[in-house]
C-alpha positions as CSV (number, residue, x, y, z in Angstrom):
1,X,0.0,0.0,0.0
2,X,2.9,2.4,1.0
3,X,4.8,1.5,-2.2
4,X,1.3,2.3,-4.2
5,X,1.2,5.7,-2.6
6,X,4.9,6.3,-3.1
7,X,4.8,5.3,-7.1
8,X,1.8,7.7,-7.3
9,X,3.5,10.5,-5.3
10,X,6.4,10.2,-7.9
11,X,4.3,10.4,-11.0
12,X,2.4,12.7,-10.0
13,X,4.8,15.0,-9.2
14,X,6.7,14.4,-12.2
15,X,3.5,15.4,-14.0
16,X,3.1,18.3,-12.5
17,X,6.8,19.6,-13.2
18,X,6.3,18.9,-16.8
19,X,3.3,20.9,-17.0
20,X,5.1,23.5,-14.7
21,X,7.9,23.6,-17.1
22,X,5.7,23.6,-20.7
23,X,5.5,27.5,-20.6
24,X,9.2,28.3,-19.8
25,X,10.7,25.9,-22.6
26,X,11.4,29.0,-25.6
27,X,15.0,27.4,-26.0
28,X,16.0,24.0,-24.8
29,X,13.9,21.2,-25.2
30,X,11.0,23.0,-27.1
31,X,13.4,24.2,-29.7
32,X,13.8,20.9,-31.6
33,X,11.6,21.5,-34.7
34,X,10.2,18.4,-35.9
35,X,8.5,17.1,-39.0
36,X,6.2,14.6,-37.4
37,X,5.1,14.1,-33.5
38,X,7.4,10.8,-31.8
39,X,5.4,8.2,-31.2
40,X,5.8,5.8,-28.1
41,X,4.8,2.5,-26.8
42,X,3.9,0.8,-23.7
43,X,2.0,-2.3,-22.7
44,X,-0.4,-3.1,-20.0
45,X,-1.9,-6.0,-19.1
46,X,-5.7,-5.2,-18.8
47,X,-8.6,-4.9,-21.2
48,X,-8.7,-2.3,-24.5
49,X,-12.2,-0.7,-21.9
50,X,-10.1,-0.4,-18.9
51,X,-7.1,1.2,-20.6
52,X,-8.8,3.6,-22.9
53,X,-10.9,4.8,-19.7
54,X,-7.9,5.4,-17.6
55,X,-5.8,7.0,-20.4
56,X,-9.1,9.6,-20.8
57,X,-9.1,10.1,-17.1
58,X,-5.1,10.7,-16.3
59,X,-5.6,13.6,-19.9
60,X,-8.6,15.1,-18.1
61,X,-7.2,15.3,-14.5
62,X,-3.6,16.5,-15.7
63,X,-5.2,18.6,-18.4
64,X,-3.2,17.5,-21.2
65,X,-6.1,17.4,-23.6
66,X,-9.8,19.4,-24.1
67,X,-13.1,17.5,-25.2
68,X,-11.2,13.8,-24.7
69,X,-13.6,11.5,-26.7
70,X,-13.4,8.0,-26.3
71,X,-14.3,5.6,-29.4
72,X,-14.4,1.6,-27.7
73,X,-14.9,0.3,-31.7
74,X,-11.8,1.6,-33.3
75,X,-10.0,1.8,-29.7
76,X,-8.8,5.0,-30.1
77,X,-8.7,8.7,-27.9
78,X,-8.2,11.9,-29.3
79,X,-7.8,15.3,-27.5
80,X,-8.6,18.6,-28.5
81,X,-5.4,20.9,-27.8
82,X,-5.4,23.0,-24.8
83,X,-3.4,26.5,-25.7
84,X,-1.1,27.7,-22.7
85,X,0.4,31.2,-23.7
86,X,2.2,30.1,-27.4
87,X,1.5,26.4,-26.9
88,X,-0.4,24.0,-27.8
89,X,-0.8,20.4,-26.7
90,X,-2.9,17.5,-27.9
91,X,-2.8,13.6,-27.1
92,X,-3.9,11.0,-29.3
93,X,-3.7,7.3,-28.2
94,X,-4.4,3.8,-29.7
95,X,-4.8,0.8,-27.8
96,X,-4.1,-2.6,-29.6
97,X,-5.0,-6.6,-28.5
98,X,-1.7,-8.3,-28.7
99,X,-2.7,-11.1,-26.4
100,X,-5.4,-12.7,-24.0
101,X,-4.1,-10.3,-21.4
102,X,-1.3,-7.8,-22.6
103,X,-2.8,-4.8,-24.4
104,X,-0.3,-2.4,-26.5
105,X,-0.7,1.4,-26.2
106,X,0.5,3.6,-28.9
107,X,0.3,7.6,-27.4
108,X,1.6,10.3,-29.4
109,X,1.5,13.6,-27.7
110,X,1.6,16.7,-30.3
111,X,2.9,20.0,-29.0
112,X,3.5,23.2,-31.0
113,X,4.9,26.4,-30.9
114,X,3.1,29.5,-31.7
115,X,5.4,31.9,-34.2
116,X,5.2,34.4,-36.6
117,X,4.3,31.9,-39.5
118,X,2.1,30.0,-37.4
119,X,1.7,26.7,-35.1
120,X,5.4,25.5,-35.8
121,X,5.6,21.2,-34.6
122,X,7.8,20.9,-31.6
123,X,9.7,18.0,-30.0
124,X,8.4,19.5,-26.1
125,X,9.4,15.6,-24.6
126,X,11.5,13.3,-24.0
127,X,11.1,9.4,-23.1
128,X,11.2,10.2,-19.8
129,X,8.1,12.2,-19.7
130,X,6.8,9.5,-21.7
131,X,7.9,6.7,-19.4
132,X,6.2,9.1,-16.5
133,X,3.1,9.4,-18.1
134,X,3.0,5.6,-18.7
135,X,3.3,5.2,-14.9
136,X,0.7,7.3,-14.4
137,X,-1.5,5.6,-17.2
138,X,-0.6,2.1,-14.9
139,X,-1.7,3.6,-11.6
140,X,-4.9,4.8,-13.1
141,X,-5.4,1.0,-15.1
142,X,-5.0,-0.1,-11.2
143,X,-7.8,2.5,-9.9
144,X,-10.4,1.4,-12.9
145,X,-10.1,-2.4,-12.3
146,X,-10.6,-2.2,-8.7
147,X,-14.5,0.1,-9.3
148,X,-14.8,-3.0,-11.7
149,X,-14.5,-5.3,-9.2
């Protein structure tokens, strides 16, 4: 129980930092232009319902995406973005059967920059973000099946 709390402590503050740090990240990070938004991977072992509901909940509570819709037949969430001064964020996800009980979920997170030309693609994180946002994903997957059961 203390190690649950302690794993969830960690994430969440890691999740807060990033958000913290989005609007100071003019140089740095955020300067990476990129062509196309990096795409990561991650695998749970629960059911395609279970996963796509936590993902939607950990997007709403951490505000990392508006208007989160939810569609169980092709398995998929999108996000609207949210605009933070001259950002923009928006999550997409895609959750795929490998297995009786290992799922596969595909998350690309899209951030831009605002400029003079417009909304300019922007590599904003790492895989470490990513891994933390996967942690969060698995407490949440943890929280879901337990109201199932």
């Amino acid at each position: 129980m203390i190690k649950k709390w302690i794993r969830l402590l960690c994430a969440a503050t890691l999740m807060l930092s990033l958000t913290a740090c989005a609007h100071e990240l003019g140089s740095g990070l955020g300067s990476d232009v990129v062509s196309k938004p990096e795409e990561y991977r991650h695998i749970y072992e629960a059911k395609e319902r279970i996963i796509l509901k936590s993902i939607a909940a950990v997007l709403r509570e951490k505000k990392i995406g508006e208007n989160v819709s939810i569609d169980y037949r092709l398995n998929t969430i999108d996000s609207d973005y949210v605009i933070s001064d001259e950002w923009r964020i928006k999550t997409n996800a895609r959750v795929r059967r490998l297995n009786w009980k290992e799922c596969e979920v595909s998350l690309i997170v899209t951030t831009e920059k605002k400029t003079k030309t417009g909304w300019e693609l922007r590599r904003l994180l790492g895989k470490d973000q990513y891994d933390s946002f996967f942690s969060v994903i698995d407490l949440k997957i943890y929280e879901e099946m337990a109201k199932v059961e």
